[in-house]
C-alpha positions as CSV (number, residue, x, y, z in Angstrom):
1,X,73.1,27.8,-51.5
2,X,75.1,24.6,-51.5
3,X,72.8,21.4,-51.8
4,X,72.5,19.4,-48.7
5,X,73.0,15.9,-50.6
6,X,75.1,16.6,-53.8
7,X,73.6,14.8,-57.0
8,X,70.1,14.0,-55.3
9,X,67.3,16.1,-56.7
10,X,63.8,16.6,-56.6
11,X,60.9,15.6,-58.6
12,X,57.3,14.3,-59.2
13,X,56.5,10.8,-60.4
14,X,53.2,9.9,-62.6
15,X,51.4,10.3,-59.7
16,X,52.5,14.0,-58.8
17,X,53.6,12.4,-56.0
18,X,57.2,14.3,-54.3
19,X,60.2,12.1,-55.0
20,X,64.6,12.3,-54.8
21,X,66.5,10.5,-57.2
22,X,70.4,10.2,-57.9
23,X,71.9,11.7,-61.0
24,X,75.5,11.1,-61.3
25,X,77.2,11.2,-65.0
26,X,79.1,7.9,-65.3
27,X,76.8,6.1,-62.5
28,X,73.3,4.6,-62.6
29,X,70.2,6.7,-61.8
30,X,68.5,5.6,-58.9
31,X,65.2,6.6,-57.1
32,X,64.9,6.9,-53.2
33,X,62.6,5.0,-51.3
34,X,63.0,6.6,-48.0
35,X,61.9,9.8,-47.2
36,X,64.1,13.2,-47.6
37,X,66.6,13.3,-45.0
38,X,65.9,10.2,-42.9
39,X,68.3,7.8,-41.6
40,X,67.0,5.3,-44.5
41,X,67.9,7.9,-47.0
42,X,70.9,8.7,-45.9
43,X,71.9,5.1,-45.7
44,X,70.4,4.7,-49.6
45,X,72.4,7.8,-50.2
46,X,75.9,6.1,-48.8
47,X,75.6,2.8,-51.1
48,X,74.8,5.3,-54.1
49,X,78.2,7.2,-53.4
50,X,79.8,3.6,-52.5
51,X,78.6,2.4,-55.8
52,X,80.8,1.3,-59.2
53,X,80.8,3.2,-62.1
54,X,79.3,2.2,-65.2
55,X,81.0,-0.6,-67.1
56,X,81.2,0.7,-71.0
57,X,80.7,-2.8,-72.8
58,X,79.5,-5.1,-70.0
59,X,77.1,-6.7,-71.9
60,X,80.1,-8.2,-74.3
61,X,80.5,-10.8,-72.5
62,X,81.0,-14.5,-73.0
63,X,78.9,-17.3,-72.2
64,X,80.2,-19.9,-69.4
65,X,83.4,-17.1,-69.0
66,X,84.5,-15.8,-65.6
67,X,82.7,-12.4,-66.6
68,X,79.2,-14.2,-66.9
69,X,79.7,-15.7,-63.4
70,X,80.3,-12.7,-62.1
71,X,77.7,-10.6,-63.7
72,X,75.1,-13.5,-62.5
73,X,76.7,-13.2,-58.8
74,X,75.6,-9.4,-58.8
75,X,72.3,-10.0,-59.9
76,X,71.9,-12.9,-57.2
77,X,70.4,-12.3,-53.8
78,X,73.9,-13.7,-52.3
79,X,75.2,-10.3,-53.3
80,X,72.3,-8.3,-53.3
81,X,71.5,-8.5,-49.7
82,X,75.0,-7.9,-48.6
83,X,75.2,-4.2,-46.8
84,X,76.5,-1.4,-49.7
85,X,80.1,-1.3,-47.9
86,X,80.8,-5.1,-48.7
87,X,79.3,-4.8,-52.0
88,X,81.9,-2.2,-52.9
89,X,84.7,-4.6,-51.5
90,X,83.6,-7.5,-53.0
91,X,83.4,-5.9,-56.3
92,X,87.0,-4.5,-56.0
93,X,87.9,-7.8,-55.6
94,X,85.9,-9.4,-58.2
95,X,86.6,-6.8,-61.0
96,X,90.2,-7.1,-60.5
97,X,89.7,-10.6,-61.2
98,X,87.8,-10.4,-64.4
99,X,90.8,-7.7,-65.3
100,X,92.7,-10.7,-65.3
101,X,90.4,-13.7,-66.4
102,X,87.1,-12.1,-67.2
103,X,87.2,-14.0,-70.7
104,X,88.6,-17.5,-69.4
105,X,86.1,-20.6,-69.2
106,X,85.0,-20.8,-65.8
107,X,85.3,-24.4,-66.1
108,X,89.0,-24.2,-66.3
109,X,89.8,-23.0,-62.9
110,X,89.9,-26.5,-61.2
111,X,92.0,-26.8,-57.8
112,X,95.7,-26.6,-59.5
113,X,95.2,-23.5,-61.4
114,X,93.2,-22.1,-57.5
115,X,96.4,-23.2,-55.8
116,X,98.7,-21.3,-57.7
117,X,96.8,-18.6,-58.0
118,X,97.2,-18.8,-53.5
119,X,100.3,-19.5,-53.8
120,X,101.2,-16.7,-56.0
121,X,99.7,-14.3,-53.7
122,X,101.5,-15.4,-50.6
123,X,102.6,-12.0,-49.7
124,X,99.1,-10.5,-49.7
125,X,97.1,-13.2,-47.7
126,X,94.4,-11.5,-46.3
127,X,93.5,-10.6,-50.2
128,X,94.2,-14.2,-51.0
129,X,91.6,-15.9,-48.5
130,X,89.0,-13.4,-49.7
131,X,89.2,-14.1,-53.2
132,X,88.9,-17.5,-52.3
133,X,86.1,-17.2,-50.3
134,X,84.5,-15.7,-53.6
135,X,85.4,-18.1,-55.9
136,X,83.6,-20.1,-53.4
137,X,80.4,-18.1,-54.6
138,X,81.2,-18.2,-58.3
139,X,81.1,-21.3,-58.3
140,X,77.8,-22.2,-56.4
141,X,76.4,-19.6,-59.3
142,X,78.4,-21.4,-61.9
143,X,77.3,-25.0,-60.6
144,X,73.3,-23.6,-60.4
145,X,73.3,-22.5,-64.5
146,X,74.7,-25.3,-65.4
147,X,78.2,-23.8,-66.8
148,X,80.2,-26.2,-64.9
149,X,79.1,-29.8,-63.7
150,X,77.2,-30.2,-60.6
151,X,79.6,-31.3,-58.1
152,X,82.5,-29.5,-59.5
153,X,84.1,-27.2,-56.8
154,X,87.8,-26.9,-56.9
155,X,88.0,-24.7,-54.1
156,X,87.3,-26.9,-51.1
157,X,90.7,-28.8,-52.3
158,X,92.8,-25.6,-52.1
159,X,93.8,-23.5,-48.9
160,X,94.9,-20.0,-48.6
161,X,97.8,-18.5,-47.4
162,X,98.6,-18.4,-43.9
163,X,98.1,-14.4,-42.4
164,X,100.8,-13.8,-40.2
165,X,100.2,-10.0,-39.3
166,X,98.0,-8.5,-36.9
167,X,96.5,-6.0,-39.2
168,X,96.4,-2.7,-38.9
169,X,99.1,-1.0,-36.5
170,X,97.3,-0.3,-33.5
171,X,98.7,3.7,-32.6
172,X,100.3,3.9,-29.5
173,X,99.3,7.2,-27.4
174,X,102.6,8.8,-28.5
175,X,101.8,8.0,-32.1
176,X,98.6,10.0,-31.5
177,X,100.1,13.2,-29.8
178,X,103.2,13.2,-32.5
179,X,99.6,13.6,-34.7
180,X,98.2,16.2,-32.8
181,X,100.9,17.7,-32.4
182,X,101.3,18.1,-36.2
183,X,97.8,18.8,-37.0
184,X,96.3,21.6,-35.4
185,X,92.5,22.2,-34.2
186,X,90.9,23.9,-37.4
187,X,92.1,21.6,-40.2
188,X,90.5,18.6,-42.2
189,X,92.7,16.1,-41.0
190,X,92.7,16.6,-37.1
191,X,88.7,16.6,-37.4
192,X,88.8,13.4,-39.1
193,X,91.3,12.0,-36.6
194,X,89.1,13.1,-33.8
195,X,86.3,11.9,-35.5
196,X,87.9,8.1,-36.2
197,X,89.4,8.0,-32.6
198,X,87.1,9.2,-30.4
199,X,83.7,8.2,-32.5
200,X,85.9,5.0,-32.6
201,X,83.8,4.3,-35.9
202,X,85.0,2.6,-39.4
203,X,86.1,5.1,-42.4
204,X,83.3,4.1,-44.0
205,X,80.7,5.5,-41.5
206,X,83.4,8.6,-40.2
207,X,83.4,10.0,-43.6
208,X,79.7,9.8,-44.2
209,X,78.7,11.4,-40.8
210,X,76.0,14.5,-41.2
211,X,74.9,17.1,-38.8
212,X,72.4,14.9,-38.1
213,X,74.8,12.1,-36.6
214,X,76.1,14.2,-34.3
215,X,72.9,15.8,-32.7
216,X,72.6,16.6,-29.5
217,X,76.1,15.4,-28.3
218,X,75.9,12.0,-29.3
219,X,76.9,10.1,-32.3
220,X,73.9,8.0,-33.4
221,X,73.9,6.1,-36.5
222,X,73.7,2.2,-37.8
223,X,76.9,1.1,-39.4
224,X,77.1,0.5,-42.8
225,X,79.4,-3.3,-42.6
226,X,77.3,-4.8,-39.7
227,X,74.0,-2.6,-39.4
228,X,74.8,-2.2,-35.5
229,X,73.2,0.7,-34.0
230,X,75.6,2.8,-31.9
231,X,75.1,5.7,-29.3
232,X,78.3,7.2,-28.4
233,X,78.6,10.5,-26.4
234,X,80.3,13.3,-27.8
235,X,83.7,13.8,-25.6
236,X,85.5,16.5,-24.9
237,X,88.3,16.4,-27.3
238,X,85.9,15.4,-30.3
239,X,83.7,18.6,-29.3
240,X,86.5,20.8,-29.3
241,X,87.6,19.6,-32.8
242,X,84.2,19.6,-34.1
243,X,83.8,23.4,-32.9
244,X,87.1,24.0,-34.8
245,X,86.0,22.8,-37.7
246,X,86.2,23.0,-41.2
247,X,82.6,21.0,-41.6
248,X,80.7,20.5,-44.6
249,X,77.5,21.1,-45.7
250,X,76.3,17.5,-46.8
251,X,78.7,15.9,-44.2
252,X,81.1,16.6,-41.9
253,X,84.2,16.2,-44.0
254,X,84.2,17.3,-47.6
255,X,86.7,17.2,-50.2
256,X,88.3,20.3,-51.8
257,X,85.2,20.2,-54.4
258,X,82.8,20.2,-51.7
259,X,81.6,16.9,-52.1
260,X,81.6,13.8,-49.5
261,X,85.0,12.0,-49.5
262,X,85.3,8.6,-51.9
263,X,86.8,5.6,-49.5
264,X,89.6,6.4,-51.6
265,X,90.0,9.8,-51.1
266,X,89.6,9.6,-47.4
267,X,92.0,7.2,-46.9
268,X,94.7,9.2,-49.0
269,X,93.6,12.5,-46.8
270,X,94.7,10.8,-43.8
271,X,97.4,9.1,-45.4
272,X,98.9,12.2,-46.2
273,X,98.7,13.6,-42.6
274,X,100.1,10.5,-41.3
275,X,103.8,10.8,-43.3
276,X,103.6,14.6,-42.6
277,X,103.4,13.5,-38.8
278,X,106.7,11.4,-39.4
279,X,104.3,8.3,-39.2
280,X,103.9,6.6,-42.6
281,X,103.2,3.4,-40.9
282,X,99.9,4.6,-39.1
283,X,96.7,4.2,-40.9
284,X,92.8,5.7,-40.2
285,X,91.6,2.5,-39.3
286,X,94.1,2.1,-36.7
287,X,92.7,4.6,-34.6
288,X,90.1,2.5,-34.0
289,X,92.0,0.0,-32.8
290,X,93.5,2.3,-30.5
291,X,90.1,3.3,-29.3
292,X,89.3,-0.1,-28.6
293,X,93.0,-0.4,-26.9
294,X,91.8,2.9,-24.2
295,X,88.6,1.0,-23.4
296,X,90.5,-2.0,-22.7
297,X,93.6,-0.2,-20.6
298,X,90.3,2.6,-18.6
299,X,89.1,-1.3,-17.1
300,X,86.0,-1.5,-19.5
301,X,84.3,-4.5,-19.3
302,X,83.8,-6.5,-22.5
303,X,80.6,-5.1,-23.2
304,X,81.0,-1.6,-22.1
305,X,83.4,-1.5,-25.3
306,X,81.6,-3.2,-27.7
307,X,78.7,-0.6,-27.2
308,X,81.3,1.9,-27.9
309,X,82.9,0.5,-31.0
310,X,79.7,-1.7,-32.1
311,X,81.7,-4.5,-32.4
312,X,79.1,-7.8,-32.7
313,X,81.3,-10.3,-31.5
314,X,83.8,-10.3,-28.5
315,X,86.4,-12.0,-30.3
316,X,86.8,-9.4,-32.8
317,X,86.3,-6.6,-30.0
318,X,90.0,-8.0,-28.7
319,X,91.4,-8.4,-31.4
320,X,91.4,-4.7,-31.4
321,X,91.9,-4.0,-28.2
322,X,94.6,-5.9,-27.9
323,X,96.7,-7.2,-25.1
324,X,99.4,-5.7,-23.9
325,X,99.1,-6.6,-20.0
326,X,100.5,-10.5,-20.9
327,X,103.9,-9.4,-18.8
328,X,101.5,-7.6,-15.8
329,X,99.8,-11.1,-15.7
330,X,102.5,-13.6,-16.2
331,X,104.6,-11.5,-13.6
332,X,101.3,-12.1,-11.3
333,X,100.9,-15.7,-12.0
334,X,105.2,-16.3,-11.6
335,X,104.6,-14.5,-8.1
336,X,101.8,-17.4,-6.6
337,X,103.8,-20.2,-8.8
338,X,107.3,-19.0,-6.5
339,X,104.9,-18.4,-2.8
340,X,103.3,-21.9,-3.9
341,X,107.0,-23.2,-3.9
342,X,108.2,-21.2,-0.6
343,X,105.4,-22.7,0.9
344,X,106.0,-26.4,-0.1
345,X,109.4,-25.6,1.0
346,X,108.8,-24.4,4.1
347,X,106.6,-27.2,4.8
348,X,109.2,-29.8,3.8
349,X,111.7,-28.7,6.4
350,X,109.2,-28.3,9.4
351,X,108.0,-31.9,8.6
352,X,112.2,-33.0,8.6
353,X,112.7,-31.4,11.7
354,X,109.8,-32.6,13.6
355,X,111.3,-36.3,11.9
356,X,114.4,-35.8,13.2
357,X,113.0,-34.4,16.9
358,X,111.2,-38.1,17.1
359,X,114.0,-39.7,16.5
360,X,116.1,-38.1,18.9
């Protein structure tokens, strides 16, 4: 029988006391805290999946270089107490600049070299301002050991890029039928499209969703990037897909080997299905702007949506839902600016002829 939570097994500590840890070849060990099966382990269980592999000769690494200032920021509560989702992000980010500079001085990145390094990635800004909002970090580490000198921070004189996209592409609703349409009831990718659209959840959480999420009729579960807890009935067309299946045994969707989906591997899934639909510009994590986008257009109020996709601030809630009544509103507001005119109009001619009657 397949394992419920693939590399976590069983044992005894010194104590004989019942314990789980993770095995993974290629990834550090690590013992739960949480008891078997919770919604603490499972969470414990999603940031061991989410973590980095094993660095073969990390500890080569020298002193006052980028590398050090990096390998300090991980051991530093400023990254330690982010939630397991950013961590992974922000080390994407963070290795792929110590690929580049991991043996440079630290104290050589002052504002110029910053700057071009921005202006050099001009075409990816959204990657740009988050690099620089690392650096930020680095350098508050750097600044605190004493590698660079107190008062040195080159980033506050450097700006990033200017985004000029909106994003993700937000599907329209013909986007999603071409989808269905393509995908029937029964495969992997139309249950993770149903799953992603009307869950209206993140990748991160829709690919880690257990039987136990989904229990009686609801999706219940505390998101990985925010630690919002959401409560979202089960609808109709999720049921349906749900009941099709395929699901796996440690969650919902599974890869081919049986084992949860990487962030990677999920995204390429639905990749895939999207260019077999005919629509290579749709992503998974539009579809949850497009859930947002049907709360918005069914007259949800604010806060009725947010619930829905556990959105913490209202801002970002619509910037997802979007806005796509501007011409239903300026035609609106045109329509009382033209009856305000009539009406001044209409009042400036009664007023002439009443003029003209007196002086008659």
């Amino acid at each position: 029988m397949k394992k419920r939570y693939p590399w976590a097994t069983p044992y005894r500590d010194r104590h004989g006391k019942p314990r789980w840890r993770f095995r993974r070849k290629g990834y550090a060990p690590y013992s739960f805290k949480a008891p078997y099966g919770t919604r603490d382990f499972e969470r414990e269980y999603a940031a061991c999946l989410s973590a980095e592999p094993i660095q073969i000769g990390v500890n080569r690494i020298i002193a006052g270089s980028v590398a050090d200032v990096i390998s300090r920021y991980y051991s530093d509560n400023a990254f330690l107490d982010l939630k397991p989702a950013t961590q992974t992000v922000y080390r994407g980010v963070l290795e792929r600049f110590r690929a580049n500079f991991g043996n440079d001085p630290m104290r050589r990145f002052d504002a110029e070299r910053i700057a071009r390094l921005m202006n050099a990635m001009r075409h990816k800004p959204h990657a740009a301002a988050r690099l620089r909002k690392l650096l930020t970090q680095l350098f508050i580490i750097a600044r605190r050991a004493k590698i660079v000198p107190q008062g040195f921070d080159p980033v506050k004189d450097t700006k990033p890029p200017k985004a000029v996209s909106d994003g993700y592409h937000r599907w329209s609703e013909d986007e999603l039928t071409a989808f269905e349409a393509k995908h029937a009831l029964g495969t992997k990718p139309r249950l993770a499209f149903a799953l992603l659209l009307y869950g209206a959840q993140r990748s991160g959480d829709v690919r880690l969703m257990t039987h136990e999420t989904i229990e009686g009729g609801r999706i219940r579960l505390d998101q990985s990037k925010t630690s919002n807890a959401v409560d979202v009935l089960v609808v109709e067309p999720l049921q349906e897909a749900i009941d099709a299946g395929p699901l796996g045994e440690a969650t919902l969707l599974e890869s081919n080997r049986g084992e949860p989906f990487t962030a990677k591997g999920f995204y390429n899934l639905m990749k895939r299905a999207c260019i077999q639909a005919g629509l290579p510009h749709c992503s998974p994590h539009g579809l949850r702007k497009s859930a947002a986008r049907r709360c918005r257009e069914a007259g949800c109020t604010p806060d009725e949506g947010m619930a829905i996709t556990g959105h913490k601030t209202l801002k970002e809630y619509l910037r997802y839902a979007g806005d796509s009544d501007r011409g239903v509103r300026a035609d609106a507001g045109m329509a009382k600016v033209m009856a305000n005119r009539d009406r001044k109009l209409a009042k400036a001619r009664v007023q002439a002829a009443e003029l003209e009657a007196e002086n008659a």
